[in-house]
C-alpha positions in Angstrom: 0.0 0.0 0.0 1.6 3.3 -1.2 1.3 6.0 1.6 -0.2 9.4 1.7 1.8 12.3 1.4 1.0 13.3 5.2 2.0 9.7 6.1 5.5 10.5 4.7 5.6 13.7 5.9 4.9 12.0 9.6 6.9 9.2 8.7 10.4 11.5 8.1 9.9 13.2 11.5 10.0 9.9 13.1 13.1 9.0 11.1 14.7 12.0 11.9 14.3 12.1 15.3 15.5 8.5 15.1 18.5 9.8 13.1 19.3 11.6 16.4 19.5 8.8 18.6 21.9 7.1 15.8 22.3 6.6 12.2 22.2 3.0 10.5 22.7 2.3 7.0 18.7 1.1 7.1 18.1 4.4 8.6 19.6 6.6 5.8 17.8 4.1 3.1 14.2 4.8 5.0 14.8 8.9 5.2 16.4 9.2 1.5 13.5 6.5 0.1 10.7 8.6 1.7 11.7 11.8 0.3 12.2 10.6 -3.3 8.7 9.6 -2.5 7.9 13.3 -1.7 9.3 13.6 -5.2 7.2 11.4 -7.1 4.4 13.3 -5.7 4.8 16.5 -6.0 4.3 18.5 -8.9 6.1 22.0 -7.8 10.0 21.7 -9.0 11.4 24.0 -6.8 10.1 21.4 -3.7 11.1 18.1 -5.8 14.4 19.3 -6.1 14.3 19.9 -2.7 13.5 16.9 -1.9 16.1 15.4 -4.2 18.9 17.2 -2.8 18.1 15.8 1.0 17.9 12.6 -0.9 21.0 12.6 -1.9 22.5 13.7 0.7 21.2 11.1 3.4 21.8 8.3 0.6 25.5 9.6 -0.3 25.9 9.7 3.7 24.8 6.3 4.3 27.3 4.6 1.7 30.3 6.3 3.0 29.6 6.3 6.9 29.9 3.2 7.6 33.0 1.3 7.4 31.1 -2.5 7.3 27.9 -2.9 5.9 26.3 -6.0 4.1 26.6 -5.2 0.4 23.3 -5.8 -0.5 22.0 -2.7 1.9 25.0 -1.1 -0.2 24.0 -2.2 -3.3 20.4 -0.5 -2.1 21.5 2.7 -1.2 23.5 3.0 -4.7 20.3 2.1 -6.5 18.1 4.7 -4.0 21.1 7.3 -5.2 21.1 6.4 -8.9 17.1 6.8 -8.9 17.4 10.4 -7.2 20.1 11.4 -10.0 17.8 9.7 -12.8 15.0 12.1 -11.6 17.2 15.2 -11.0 17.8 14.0 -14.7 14.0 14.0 -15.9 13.4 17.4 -14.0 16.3 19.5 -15.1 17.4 17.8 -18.8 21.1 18.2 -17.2 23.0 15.3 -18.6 25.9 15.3 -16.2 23.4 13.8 -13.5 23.4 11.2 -16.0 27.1 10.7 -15.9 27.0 10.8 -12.0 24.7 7.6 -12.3 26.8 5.9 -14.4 29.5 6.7 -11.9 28.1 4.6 -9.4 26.5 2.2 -11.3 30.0 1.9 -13.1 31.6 0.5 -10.0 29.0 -2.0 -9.0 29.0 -3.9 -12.5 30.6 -7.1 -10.7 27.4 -7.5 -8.3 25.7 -8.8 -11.4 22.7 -7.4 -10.1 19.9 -6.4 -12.7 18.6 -3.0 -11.4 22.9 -1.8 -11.9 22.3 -2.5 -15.5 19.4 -1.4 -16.1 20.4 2.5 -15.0 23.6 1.9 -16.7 21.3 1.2 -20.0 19.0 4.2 -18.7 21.8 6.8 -17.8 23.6 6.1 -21.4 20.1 6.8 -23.2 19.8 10.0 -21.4 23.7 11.0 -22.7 22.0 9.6 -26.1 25.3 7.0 -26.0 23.2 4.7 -28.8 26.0 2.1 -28.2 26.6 1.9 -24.4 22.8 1.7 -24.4 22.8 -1.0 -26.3 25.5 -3.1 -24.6 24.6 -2.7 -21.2 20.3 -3.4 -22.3 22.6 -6.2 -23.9 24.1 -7.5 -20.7 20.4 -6.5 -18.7 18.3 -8.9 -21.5 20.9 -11.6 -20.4 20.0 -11.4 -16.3 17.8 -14.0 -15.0 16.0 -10.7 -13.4 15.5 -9.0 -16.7 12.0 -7.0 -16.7 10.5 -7.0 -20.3 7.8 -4.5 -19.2 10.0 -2.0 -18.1 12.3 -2.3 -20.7 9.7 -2.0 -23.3 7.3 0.8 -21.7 10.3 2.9 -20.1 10.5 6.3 -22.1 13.9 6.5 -21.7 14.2 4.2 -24.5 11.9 5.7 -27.2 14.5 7.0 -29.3 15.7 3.2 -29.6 12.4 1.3 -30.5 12.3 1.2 -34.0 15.9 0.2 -34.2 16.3 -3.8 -35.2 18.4 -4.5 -32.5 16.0 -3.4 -29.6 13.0 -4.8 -31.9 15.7 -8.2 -31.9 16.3 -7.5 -28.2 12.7 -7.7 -26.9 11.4 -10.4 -29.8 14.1 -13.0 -28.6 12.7 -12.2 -24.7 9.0 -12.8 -25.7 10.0 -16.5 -26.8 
């Protein structure tokens, strides 16, 4: 169930008065997830940058504070800070939030994990890099967690879906 905007609103008062007792890497996931959520819903720039910036910040301070963390929860906040870009991205047109994606992404390329290649594909597409998009929705078409639906409704890829190697890409997926 996808809460209300006063539920968040509540919600990041509790977390930040939890964030004074002592921050966790959870913690800084929970506070930078809920406002990208704040994002998402509003409609007023000038706030969802706001919002963005904090969500950065929290999600760039939870990946460096802590000296041990399991990397999954690492691999989380990365993906939380990749998605925050991404949107600074769609709001502003500025590609070099684009290149600061693929900046982290870049480095997390050995996890294997789906989500990492799918903003690598995404982040490229936004530089308009026709052939990094292509090999890294390559390597994403590969991965057992490869999501047709996104790949073939996300706008980020319109410019690409006439081209016979995304048409080849999805029509050996579908079978």
């Amino acid at each position: 169930m996808r809460m209300t905007t006063k539920q968040i609103i509540q919600r990041i008062g509790e977390t930040d008065q939890l964030f004074l007792q002592g921050n966790t890497p959870e913690l800084a996931l929970e506070r930078g997830d809920l406002r990208l959520q704040l994002v998402t819903l509003s409609r007023v720039r000038q706030e969802q940058r706001h919002f963005l910036q904090e969500a950065i910040v929290l999600l760039e301070q939870g990946r460096i504070e802590f000296e041990e963390m399991q990397m999954n929860l690492y691999i989380k906040l990365s993906l939380h800070l990749a998605k925050a870009y991404m949107l600074f991205f769609e709001i502003t047109r500025e590609k070099h939030y684009a290149l600061i994606t693929q900046q982290i992404m870049k480095a997390l390329t050995n996890t294997e994990h789906a989500d990492v290649l799918f903003f690598l594909a995404y982040a490229s597409a936004a530089k308009e890099e026709p052939a990094m998009t292509r090999h890294w929705l390559n390597k994403y078409s590969q991965h057992p967690d490869f999501d047709f639906d996104l790949m073939q409704q996300h706008p980020c890829f319109d410019s690409y879906r006439q081209q016979d190697w995304f048409q080849q890409l999805l029509k050996a997926k579908m079978h």
